[in-house]
Structure formats: structure tokens, C-alpha cells
C-alpha positions in Angstrom: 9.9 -33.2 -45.6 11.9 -36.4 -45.5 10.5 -37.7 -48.3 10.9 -34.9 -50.5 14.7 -34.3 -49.8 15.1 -38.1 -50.1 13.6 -38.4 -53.3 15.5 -35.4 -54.6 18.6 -37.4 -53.5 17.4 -40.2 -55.8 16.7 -38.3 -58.4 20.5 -37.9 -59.2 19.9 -33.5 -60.9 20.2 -30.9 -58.7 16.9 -29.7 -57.5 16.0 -26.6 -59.7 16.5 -29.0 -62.6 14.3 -32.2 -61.1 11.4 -32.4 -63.1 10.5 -35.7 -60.9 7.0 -35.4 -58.8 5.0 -37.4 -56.0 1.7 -38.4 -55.9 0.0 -37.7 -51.9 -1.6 -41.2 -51.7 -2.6 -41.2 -47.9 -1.9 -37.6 -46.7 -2.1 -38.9 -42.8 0.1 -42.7 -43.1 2.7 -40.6 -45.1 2.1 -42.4 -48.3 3.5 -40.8 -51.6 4.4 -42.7 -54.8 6.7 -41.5 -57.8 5.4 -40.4 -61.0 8.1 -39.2 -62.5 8.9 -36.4 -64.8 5.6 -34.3 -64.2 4.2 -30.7 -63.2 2.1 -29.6 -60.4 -1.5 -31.2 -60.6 -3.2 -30.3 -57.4 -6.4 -31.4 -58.2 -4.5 -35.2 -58.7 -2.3 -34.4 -56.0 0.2 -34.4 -57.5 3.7 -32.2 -56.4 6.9 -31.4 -58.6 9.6 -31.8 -56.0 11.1 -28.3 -57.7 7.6 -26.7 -56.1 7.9 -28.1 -52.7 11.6 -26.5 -52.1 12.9 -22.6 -51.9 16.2 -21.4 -52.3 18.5 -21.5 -49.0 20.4 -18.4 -48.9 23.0 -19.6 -47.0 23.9 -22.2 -49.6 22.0 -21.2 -52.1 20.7 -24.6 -52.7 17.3 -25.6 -53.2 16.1 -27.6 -49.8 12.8 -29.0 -49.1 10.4 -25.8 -48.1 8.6 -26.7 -44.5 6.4 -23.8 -45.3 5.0 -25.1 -48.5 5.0 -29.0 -47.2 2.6 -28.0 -44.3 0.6 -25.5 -46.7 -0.1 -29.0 -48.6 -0.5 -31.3 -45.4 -3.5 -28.6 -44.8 -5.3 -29.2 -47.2 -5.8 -32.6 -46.1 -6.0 -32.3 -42.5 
């Protein structure tokens, strides 16, 4: 979850306009890498950060979705 609201950070757009995504590299040492501008690919594991966040509705803001993330991390573990 870290790494998703950190790369969002870097990404400089809000995030329901980030088109940036991560690649999973090593699901259990926490290793992702950038591939920028890029859609869901689950079968390269790859992630849009857009699909790993839901709307807060106290702000209103797009955060990093725990839910989703650990939906994910399952798949692995």
C-alpha cells in the first residue's frame, strides 16, 4: 500500500488521471518496478495504480484500496 500511494505521489496527476502502472516482481520481498503509462495486465502482473485505489468519501480523493492490494497479494501467497 506504501508503494502504491508513493508512486502515485511521484507520478505528479491526481490519481483518477494516472495512467502510470507497476509491475509485481517478487510478490513476497515487496519488489515492484515502473512501467509507466500502461493498463491492467494481470496475466504480466501488471497493475494501473488508477485500479489499485477507490474513491474516499470523506475526501473524495482516490487513496490506495487495502481491499484490492490484498485481493492481489492473494493471488500470490
Amino acid at each position: 500500500m506504501a508503494y502504491v500511494r508513493s508512486a502515485l505521489r511521484d507520478s505528479g496527476e491526481a490519481a483518477d488521471y494516472c495512467r502510470m502502472a507497476v509491475r509485481i516482481v517478487d510478490a513476497r520481498n515487496l519488489l515492484f518496478c515502473s512501467v509507466g503509462a500502461c493498463s491492467t495486465d494481470e496475466t504480466e502482473d501488471i497493475y494501473a495504480l488508477r485500479d489499485l485505489c477507490c474513491i474516499d468519501e470523506e475526501t473524495m480523493e482516490f487513496v490506495p484500496d487495502r481491499g484490492r492490494i490484498e485481493s492481489v497479494a492473494r493471488n500470490y501467497f
